[in-house]
C-alpha positions as CSV (number, residue, x, y, z in Angstrom):
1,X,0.0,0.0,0.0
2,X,1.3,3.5,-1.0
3,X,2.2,6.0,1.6
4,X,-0.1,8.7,0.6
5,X,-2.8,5.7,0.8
6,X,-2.0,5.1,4.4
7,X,-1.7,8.2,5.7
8,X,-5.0,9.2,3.8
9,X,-6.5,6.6,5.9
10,X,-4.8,7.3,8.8
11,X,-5.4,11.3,8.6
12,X,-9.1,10.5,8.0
13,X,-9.5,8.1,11.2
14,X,-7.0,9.0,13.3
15,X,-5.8,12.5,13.0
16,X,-8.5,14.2,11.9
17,X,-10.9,13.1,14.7
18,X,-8.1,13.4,16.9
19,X,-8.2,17.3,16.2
20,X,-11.8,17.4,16.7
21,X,-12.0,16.1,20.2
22,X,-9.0,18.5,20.9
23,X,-11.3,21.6,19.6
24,X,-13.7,20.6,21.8
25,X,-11.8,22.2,24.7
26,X,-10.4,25.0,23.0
27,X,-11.7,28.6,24.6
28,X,-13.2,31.6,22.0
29,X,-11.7,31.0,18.5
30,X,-9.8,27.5,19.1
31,X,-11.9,26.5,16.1
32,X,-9.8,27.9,13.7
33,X,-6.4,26.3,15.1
34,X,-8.5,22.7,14.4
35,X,-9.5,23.9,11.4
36,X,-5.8,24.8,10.3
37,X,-4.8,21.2,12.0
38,X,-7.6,19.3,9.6
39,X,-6.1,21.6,6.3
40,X,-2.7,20.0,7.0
41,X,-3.7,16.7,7.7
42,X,-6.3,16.7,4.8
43,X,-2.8,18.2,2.5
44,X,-0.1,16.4,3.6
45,X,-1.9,12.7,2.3
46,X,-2.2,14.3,-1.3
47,X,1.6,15.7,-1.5
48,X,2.5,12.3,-0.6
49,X,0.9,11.3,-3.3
50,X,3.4,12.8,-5.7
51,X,6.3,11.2,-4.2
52,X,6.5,8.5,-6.7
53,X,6.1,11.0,-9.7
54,X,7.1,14.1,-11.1
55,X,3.5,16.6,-9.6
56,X,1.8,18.7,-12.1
57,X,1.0,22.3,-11.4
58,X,-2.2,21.7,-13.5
59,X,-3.0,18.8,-11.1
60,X,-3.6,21.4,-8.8
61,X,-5.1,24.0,-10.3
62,X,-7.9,21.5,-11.5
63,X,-8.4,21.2,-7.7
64,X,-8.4,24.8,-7.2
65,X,-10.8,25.2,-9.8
66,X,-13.0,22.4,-8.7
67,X,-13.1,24.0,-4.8
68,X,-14.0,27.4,-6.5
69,X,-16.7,25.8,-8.1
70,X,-18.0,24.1,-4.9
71,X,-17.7,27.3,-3.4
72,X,-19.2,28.8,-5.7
73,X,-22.7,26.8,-5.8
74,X,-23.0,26.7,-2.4
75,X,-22.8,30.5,-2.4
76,X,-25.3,30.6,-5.5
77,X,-28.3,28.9,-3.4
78,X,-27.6,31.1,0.1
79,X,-31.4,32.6,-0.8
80,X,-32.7,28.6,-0.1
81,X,-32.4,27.4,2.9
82,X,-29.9,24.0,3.3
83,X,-30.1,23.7,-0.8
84,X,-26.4,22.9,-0.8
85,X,-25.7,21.7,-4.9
86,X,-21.7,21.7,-3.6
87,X,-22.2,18.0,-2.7
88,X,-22.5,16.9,-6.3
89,X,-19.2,18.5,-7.4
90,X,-17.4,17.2,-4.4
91,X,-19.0,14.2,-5.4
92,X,-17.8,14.6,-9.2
93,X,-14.4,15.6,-8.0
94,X,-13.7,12.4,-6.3
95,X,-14.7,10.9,-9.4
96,X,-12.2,12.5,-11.5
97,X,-9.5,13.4,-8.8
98,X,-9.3,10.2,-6.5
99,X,-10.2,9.7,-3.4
100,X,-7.5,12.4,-2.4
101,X,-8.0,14.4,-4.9
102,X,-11.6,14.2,-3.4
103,X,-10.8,14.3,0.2
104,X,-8.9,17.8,-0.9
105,X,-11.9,19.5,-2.4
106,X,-14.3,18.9,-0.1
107,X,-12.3,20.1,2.8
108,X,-11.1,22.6,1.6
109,X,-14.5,23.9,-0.1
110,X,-16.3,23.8,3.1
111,X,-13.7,26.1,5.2
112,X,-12.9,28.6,1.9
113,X,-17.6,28.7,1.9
114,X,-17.6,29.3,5.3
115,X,-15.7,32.9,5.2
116,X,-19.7,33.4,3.2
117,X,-21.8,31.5,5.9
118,X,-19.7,32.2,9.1
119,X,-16.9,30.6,10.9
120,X,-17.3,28.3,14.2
121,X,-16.7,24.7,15.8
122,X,-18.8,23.4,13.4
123,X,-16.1,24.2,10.4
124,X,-13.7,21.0,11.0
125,X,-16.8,19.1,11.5
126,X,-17.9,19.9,7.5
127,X,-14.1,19.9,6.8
128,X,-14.6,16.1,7.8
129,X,-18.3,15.4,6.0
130,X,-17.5,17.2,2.8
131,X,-14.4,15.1,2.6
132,X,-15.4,11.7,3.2
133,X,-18.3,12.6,0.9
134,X,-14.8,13.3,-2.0
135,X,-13.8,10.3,-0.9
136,X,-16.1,8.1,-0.9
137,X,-17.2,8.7,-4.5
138,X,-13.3,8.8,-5.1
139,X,-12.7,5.1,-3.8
140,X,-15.8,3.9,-5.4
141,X,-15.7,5.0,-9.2
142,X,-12.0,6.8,-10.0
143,X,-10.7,4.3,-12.4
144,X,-13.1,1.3,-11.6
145,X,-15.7,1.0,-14.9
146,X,-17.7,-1.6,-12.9
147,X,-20.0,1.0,-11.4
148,X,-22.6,2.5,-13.9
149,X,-21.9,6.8,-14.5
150,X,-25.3,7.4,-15.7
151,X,-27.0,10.6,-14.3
152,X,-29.6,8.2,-12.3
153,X,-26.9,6.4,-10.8
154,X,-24.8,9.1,-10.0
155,X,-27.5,10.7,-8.0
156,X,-28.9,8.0,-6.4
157,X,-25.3,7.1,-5.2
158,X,-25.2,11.1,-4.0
159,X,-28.2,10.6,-2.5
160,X,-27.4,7.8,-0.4
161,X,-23.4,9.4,0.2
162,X,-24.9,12.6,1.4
163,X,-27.9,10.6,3.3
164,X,-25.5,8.4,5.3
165,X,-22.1,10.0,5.2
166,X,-22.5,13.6,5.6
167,X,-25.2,14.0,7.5
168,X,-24.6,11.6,10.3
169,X,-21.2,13.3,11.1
170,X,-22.9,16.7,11.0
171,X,-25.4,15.5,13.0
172,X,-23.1,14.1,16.0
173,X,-21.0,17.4,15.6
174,X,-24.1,19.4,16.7
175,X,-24.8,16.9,19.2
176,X,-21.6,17.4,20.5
177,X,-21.0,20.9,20.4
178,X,-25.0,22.0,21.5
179,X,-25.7,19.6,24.4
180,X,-23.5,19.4,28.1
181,X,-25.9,17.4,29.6
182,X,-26.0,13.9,27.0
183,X,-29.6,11.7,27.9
184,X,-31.4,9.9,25.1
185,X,-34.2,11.7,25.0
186,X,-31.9,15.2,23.6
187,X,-29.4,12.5,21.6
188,X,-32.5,11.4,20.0
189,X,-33.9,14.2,19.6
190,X,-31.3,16.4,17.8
191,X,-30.7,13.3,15.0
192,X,-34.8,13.1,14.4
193,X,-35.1,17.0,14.1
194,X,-32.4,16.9,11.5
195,X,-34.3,14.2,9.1
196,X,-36.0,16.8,7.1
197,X,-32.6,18.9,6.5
198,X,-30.8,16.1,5.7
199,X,-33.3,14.8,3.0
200,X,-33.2,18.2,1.5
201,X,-29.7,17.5,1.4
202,X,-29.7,14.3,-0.2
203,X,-32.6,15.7,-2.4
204,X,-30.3,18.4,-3.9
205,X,-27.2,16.0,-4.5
206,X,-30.0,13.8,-6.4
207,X,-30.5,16.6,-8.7
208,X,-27.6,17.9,-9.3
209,X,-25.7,15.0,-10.3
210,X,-29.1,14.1,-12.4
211,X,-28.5,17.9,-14.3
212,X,-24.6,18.3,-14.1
213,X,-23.0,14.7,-13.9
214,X,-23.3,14.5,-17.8
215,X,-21.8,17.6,-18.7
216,X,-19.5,18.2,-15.7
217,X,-18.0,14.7,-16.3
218,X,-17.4,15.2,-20.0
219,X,-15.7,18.3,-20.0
220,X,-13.3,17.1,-16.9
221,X,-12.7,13.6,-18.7
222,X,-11.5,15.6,-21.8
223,X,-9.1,17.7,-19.2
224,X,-7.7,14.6,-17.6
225,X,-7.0,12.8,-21.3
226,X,-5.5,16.0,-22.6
227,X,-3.1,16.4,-19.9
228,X,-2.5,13.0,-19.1
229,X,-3.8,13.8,-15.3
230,X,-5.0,11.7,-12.3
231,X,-4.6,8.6,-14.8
C-alpha cells in the first residue's frame, strides 16, 4: 500500500478526529487552530501522493478550480435554505481526482464557503463530512468502470453518500457541540429534528448529479485525457 494511501486513511480516522476532540476544549476562537490542524492533515496525504512522480501544477489547479466551483454553488443557493448543490461537485471531484484528490476539495471547499456562511466549531466538523463525501465517490468509481456513471446512478449514489455519510457526522458534531448534559431523549432528539434537512440534502445532490454529472464529467474527462492527469 502507497504511503499517501495510508496516511489518507490514517489522517481520515486518526488524526482528523483526533483534532476534533482536541477543539472541543479549545476557549473563543480555538476553532480555527482545528480547522488549520484538519487543512494539514487533509494536504499532507495528497503531496505524498506525488512522491513516486514528477507533480503537475495543473493537477492542482484543477483542484483549485473544482473548490471554486464548490464554493461557488453553495454561495449561489444562500437565498434557499440547506439547498447545498456543492455536494454533487465534491462528489464529481472524487470521481475525477481520486479519493484524495476528493478528500482535498471537499475540505477545503467547506472552510474557503464558510468565510460566506460564518466561521465556528462546526467548520472542522464539515471539513470532515465534505471530505469523506470526495472520498467516498473517489474510492468507489476513479478508475473502476464496474460501477454504472449514468446521471440516475450518479445521483442516487449522491443521494445515499450525502444521506449516510455527511449528515450523520454533522449530526453528531451538533450533538456534540450544542448539548453538556448527554440523555437519550436530547441525543434522539437532535438526530430526528435533523431528518427533514438532511433529506433536502440528499434531495439536492439527487438533482444535481441528475443535471450536471453529464456535462460536468465530459468536460473534466476531456481535461484529464489532454493532460495526461489523475490517470
Amino acid at each position: 500500500m502507497k504511503k499517501s494511501t495510508v496516511f489518507t486513511l490514517l489522517s481520515v480516522f486518526v488524526l482528523i478526529p483526533g483534532a476534533l476532540f482536541l477543539g472541543r476544549f479549545l476557549p473563543g476562537r480555538g476553532f480555527y487552530l482545528t480547522s488549520t490542524l484538519v487543512i494539514l492533515f487533509v494536504l499532507l496525504p495528497f503531496f505524498l501522493a506525488f512522491e513516486d512522480r514528477r507533480p503537475q501544477a495543473r493537477e492542482l489547479v484543477l483542484i483549485a478550480v473544482l473548490c471554486a466551483l464548490a464554493v461557488a454553488s453553495r454561495a449561489a443557493f444562500v437565498w434557499l435554505p440547506h439547498f447545498k448543490p456543492l455536494f454533487g461537485v465534491i462528489i464529481l471531484s472524487g470521481i475525477v481526482c481520486g479519493a484524495q484528490g476528493g478528500f482535498l476539495v471537499g475540505a477545503v471547499s467547506a472552510f474557503a464557503s464558510n468565510f460566506l456562511f460564518g466561521q465556528g466549531p462546526w467548520t472542522p466538523w464539515q471539513m470532515l463530512a465534505y471530505g469523506i463525501c470526495g472520498l467516498v465517490a473517489g474510492a468507489c468509481y476513479h478508475k473502476k468502470d464496474r460501477l454504472p456513471k449514468d446521471p440516475l446512478s450518479l445521483g442516487l449514489f449522491g443521494f445515499v453518500a450525502v444521506l449516510f455519510t455527511v449528515c450523520p457526522i454533522l449530526d453528531t458534531s451538533t450533538v456534540l457541540t450544542s448539548l453538556t448534559v448527554f440523555t437519550p431523549a436530547s441525543v434522539f432528539g437532535i438526530y430526528a429534528a435533523a431528518i427533514p434537512t438532511n433529506l433536502i440534502q440528499a434531495g439536492c445532490t439527487l438533482v444535481t448529479l441528475l443535471v450536471l454529472s453529464k456535462p460536468l464529467l465530459y468536460k473534466l474527462a476531456r481535461i484529464t485525457q489532454k493532460y495526461g492527469l489523475y490517470q
